[in-house]
N, C-alpha and C positions, 0 to 999 in steps of 0.2 A: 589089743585088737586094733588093726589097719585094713582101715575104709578107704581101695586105691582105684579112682576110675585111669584105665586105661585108653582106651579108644573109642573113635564113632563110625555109625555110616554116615554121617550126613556127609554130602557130596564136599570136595575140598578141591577146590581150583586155585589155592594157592601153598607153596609149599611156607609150612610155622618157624620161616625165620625171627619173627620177629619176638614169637612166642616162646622159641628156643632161646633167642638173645637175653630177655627175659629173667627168663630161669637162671642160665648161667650169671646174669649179673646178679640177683638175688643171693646166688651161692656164693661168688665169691665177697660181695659183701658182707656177708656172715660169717666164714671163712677167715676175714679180716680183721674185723672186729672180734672174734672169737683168740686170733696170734694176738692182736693187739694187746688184749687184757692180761694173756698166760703170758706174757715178754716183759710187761708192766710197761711197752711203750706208749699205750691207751688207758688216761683214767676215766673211768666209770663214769663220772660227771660230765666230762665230754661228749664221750658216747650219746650219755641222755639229751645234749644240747641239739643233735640232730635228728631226736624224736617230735611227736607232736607234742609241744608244750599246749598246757589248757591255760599258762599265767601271762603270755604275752601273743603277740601277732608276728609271725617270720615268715615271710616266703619259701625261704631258703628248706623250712621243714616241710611244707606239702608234698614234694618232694623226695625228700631224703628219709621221709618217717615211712613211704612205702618201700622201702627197699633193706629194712633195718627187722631182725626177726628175737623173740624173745630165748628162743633153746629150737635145737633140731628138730622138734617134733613138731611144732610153730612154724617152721620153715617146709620142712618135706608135707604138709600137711595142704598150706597155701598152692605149692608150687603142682604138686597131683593135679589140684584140680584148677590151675592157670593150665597147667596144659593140657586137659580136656576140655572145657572151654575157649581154649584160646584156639585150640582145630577151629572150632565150627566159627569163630568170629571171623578169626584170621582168612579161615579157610574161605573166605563171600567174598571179603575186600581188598586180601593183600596187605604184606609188611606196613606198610609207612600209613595207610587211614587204621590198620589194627593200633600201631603204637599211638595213632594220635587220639584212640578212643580211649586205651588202655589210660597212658597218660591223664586225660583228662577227666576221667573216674575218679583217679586217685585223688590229681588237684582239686578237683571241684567237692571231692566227699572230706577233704581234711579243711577246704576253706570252711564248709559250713559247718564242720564238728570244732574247729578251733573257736570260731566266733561264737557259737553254742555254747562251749563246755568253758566259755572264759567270761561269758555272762552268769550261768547259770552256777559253776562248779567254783572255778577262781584255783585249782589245782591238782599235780598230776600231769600224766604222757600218756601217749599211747604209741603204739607201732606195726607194724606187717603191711603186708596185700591183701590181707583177706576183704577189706572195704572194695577195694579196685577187683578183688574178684568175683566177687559178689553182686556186683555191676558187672560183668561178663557174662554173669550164669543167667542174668533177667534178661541182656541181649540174647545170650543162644534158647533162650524160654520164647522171648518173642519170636526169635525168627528159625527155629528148625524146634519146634515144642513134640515132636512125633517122631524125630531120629534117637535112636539109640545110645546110649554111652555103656560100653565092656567095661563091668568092674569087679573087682578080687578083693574079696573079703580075707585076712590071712586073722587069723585068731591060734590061739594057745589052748591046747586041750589034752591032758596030763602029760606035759613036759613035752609035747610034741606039735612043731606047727602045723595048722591045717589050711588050706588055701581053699575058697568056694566063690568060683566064678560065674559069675550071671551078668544078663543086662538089663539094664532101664531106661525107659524112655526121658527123654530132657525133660519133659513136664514133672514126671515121676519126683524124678531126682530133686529138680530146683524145689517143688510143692514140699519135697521133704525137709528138705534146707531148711526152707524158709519158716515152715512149723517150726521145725528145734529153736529158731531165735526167736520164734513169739512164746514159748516156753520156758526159755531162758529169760528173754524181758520180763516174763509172770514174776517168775519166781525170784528176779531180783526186786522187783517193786517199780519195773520200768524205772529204773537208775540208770546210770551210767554201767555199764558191761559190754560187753565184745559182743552181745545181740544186738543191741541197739545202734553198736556202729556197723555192724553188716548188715543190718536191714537200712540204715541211713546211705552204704555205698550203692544198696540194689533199688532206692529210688532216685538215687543219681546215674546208676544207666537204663535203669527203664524209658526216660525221655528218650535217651541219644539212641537207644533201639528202635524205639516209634519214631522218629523223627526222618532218621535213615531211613526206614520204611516206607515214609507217607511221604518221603520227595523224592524219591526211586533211585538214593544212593546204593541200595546194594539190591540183589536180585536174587531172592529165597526161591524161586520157581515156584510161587503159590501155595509152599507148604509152610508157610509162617502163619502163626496165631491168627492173624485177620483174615486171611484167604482162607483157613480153613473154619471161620466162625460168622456163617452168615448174619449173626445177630449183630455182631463187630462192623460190618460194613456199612450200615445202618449212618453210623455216626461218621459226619462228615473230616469233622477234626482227624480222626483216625486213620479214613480210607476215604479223598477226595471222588468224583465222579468219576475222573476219568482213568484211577484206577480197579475203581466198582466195576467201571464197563471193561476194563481187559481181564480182573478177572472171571466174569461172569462168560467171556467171549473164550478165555483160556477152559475153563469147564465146561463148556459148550462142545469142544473138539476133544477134551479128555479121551472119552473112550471112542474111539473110532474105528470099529469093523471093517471100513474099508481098509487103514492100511493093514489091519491086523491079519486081514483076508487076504488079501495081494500078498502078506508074506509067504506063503503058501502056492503050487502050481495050479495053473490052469489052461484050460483049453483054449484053444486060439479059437477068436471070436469067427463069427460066419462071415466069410466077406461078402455078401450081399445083402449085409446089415444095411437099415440108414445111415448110421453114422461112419461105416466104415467105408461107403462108398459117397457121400460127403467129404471124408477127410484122405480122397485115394491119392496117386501120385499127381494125379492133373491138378489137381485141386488146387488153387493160388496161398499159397500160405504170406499170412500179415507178417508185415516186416516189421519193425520193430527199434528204433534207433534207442541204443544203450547209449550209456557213459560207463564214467568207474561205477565198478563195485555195482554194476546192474543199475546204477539210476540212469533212472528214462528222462528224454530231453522232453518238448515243446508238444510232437507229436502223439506220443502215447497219452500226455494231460488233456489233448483235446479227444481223445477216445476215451479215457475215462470220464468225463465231461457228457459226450455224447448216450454213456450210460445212465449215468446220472439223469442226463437229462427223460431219457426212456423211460426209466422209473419211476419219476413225477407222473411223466403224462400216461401212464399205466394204472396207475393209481387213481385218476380221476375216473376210469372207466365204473359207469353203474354196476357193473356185476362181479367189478376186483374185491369188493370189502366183503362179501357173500364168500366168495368161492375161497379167497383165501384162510376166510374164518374157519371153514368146512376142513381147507387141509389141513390146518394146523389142529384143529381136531382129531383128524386121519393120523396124524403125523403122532402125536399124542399118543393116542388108542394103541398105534403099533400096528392099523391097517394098512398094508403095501396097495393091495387092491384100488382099497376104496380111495388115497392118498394119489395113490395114480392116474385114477380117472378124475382127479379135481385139476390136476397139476396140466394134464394134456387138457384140459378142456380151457385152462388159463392159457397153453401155450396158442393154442385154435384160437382163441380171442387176441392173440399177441399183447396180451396182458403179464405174461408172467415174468417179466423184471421189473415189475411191481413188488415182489415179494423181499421181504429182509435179507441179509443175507445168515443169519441164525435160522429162520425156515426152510432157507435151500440147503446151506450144510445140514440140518437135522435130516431133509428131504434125502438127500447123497449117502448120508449112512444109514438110513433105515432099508433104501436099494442096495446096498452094502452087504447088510445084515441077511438078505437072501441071496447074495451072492451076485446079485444080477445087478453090473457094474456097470453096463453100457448105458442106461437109464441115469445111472447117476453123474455122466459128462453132462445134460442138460442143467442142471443147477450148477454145476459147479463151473459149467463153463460163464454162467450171467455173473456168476462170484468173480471171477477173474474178470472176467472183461467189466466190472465197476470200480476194481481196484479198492474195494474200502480195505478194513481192516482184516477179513476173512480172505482177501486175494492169494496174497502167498502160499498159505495152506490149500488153496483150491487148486493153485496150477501145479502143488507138489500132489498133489492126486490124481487130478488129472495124465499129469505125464505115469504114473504110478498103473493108471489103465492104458493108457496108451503103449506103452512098455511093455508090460504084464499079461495083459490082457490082449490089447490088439497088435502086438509085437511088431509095433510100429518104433523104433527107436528114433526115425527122422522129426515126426511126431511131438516125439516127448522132448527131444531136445529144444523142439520150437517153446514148447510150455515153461522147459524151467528156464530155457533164456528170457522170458519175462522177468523171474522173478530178479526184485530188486529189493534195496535198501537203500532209505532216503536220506541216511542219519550219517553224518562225516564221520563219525565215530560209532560202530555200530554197537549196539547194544548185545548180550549174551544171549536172550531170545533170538536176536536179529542173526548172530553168530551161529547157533544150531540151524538157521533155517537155514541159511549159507552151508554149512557145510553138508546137509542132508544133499542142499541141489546140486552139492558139488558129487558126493557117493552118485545120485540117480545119474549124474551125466557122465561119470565115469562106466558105469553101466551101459548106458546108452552106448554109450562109443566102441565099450568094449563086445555088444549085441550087431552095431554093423561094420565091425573089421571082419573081413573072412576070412573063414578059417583054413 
């Protein structure tokens, strides 16, 4: 019986060179060592001198003892599942941080088992990947624990092979693993056996998977173990604050009926709306001085400043901590009504960029949710012009009504020319935003060419 994962969805934004490199050098070092011995130009003892010895201390074997397999079954057995795991690692970070995790699984699980087993044992070897991949499967457990792995069971059933394909979720699978080697440690008497060194390699990449994690080396898109276990965020050590708050702020705009809505037609709004005669051609539209890559100079810092400062002084107003209480109740409930009459009664007291910006975007899509969009520029427009954390998303909606809805393309092209990014290197979050404002204003452009 062959227990072979083939494939995942988890997203892969790099292609597994490093993971293919990998493999092929595994095989041909097997391959070698295997002529070596049938030639008689490799003796046996030799061989084992590049294993992990348990009788002395070598560098030279941390090394050399992961790349060295004990028969083909040993080897094709490791390498399956280095390369279903090594997708979803590879696939976050890229060649060269993959090999340098890869690598240092290996090194750092054979320093501690050599120093271990030469206190404790005093002799003996061991050999394979399976420690080093074993520390791959706690990283893809950490960080895509709810993507899938395609795998082919091929078994023997009277003289005939049978092949049964199914998939399981990363959690599934690693939970399974990792049972067999606490079953295996039982039943040796927690000895030394090939359990105990595979669970020794999988608490040597469980750190470097949280670690990566919690200092925002690689980017799961919040379907890693901690984003999706609110109990995990809790603890500081795990999930710092100021990644608690992106992603509490990233599930916040999850489900979004606005753009799900706008994907779909509609009617051109009345032009003798308010808004739509506020925003008509006379209308002075803000200028806006960019840089690269959308970052704003000197000017737009004192406009969001200017917000800023609104907010404050919104907020002191006697009757803002009342009425906002009220909405966010309204908001809560799922009452559009009664959510509506709090929010104009804020806007009449020109209190209402007082409010969060989590209250205004919940406020945008719950006008969303009944379809009724033009209501929802008022939040979103205080979203954008504060610039905090909800800005980009607010003025990608924004223009998304403006477009859509008020088939304004001059409009919207004004809205996502705000949008910026602050970071000389932009982030992959920061990269989808970019490229969405790049689709809408391709859009835009292509709404006022005439035809």
């Amino acid at each position: 019986m062959l227990f072979v994962p083939i494939s995942t969805d988890a997203p892969i934004y790099h292609w597994p060179i490093a993971t293919v490199s990998l493999i092929v050098a595994n095989v041909l070092a097997f391959a070698v060592c295997v002529w070596g011995l049938v030639t008689g130009n490799l003796e046996l003892e030799t061989l084992e001198s590049f294993a992990l010895s348990y009788e002395t201390i070598n560098p030279i074997q941390w090394v050399t003892s992961a790349f060295l397999h004990a028969g083909p079954f040993h080897l094709m057995g490791n390498m399956f599942f280095l390369w279903a795991f090594g997708l979803i690692v590879e696939g976050k970070v890229g060649a060269w941080k993959f090999l340098l995790i890869y690598l240092g699984i290996a090194v750092g699980e054979c320093v501690v088992e050599q120093l271990m087993m030469l206190v404790l044992v005093g002799e003996g070897y061991s050999l394979g990947a399976s420690s080093a991949v074993f520390g791959l499967m706690m990283i893809a457990l950490i960080w895509a624990p709810e993507n899938d792995v395609e795998c082919v069971l091929i078994f023997g059933l009277f003289l005939l092979i049978r092949a049964l394909a199914f998939e399981l979720k990363v959690v599934t699978l690693a939970m399974l693993f990792l049972f067999l080697q606490v079953v295996e440690m039982f039943f040796a008497g927690f000895s030394v056996s090939s359990g105990l060194l595979h669970m020794l390699g999988a608490f040597v990449g469980a750190p470097i998977g949280l670690w990566m994690l919690h200092t925002g080396r690689v980017d799961c898109e919040n379907w890693d173990v901690i984003s999706r276990n609110e109990w995990l965020q809790e603890y500081e050590w795990l999930c710092p604050p100021s990644r608690r708050e992106a992603i509490q702020r990233e599930a916040a705009i999850a489900y979004d009926p606005l753009a799900a809505a706008l994907a779909s037609k509609h009617s051109q709004v009345d032009a003798n709306s308010a808004y739509a005669q506020r925003q008509s051609p006379s209308s002075k539209q803000p200028k806006t001085k960019r840089g690269f890559l959308g970052k704003r100079k000197r000017g737009a810092n004192d406009a969001a400043a200017a917000a800023q400062a609104a907010m404050t002084a919104s907020q002191s107003h006697p009757e803002f901590n009342r009425l906002s209480m009220l909405l966010r109740q309204a908001i809560a409930s799922g009452s559009l009504s009664v959510a509506n009459s709090h929010f104009a009664r804020l806007d009449q007291l020109s209190i209402a960029r007082g409010l969060s910006d989590k209250t205004l975007f919940d406020l945008a899509k719950l006008y969303a949710a009944a379809k009724q969009f033009v209501p929802a520029v008022g939040p979103l427009q205080i979203i954008a012009d504060r610039d905090g954390a909800f800005a980009n998303e607010a003025r990608l909606r924004l223009a998304q009504i403006q477009l859509k809805v008020l088939r304004r393309a001059d409009l919207a092209i004004v809205s996502l020319n705000q949008i910026h990014v602050d970071e000389k290197k932009p982030s992959e979050s920061h990269q989808k935003i970019v490229a969405r404002r790049d689709q809408l204003l391709a859009m835009c452009r292509a709404a006022a060419t005439p035809q």
